[in-house]
N, C-alpha and C positions, 0 to 999 in steps of 0.2 A: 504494500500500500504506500502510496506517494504522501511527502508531505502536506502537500497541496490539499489532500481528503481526509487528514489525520488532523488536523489545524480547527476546521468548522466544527467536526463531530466534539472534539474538547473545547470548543469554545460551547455549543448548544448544552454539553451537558453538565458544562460548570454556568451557565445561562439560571439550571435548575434551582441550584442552592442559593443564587441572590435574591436578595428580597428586596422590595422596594420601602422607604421611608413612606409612614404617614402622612398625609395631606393635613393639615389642620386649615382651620378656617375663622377669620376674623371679618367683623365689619367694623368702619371705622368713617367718624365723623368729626370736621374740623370746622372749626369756627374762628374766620380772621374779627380782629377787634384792632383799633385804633394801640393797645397796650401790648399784643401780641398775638398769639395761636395757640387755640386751645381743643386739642384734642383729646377723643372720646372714642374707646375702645370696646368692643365687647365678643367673645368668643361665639360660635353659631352654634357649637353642639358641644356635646357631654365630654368628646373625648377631648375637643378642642382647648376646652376650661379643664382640663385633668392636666394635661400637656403643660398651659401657659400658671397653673399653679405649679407642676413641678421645674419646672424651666424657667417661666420666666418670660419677659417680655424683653427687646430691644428696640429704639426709638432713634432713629437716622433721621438725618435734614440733606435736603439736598435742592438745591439752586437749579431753575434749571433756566436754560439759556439757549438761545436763537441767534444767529449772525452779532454775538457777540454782545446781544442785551438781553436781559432778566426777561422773562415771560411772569406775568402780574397774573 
């Protein structure tokens, strides 16, 4: 047997043992005010709130920009 047919068949049946990561699921609402941004977070199901209590949350800013000016 050639490399070439030895390669797929170990790749599909090491394919088997991987698992994929949960999907978790947030909605999220923000509210600009003359003093800042305030945002409001809340998980959509059981596992999602199971997850963001044992895990935790993480909270990025990010600017985003167009030919070189701020998008408002």
């Amino acid at each position: 047997m050639n490399v070439k047919h030895i390669l797929p068949i170990f790749m599909l049946m090491l394919s088997t043992f991987v698992t994929a990561q949960p999907h978790y699921h947030t909605q999220a609402k923000a509210c600009v005010t003359d003093e800042g941004v305030t945002l409001r977070w809340a998980p959509t199901d059981m596992q999602s709130w199971q997850a963001g209590l044992s895990s935790g949350y993480i909270v990025e800013r990010f600017t985003i920009m167009k030919n070189n000016f701020r998008i408002e």
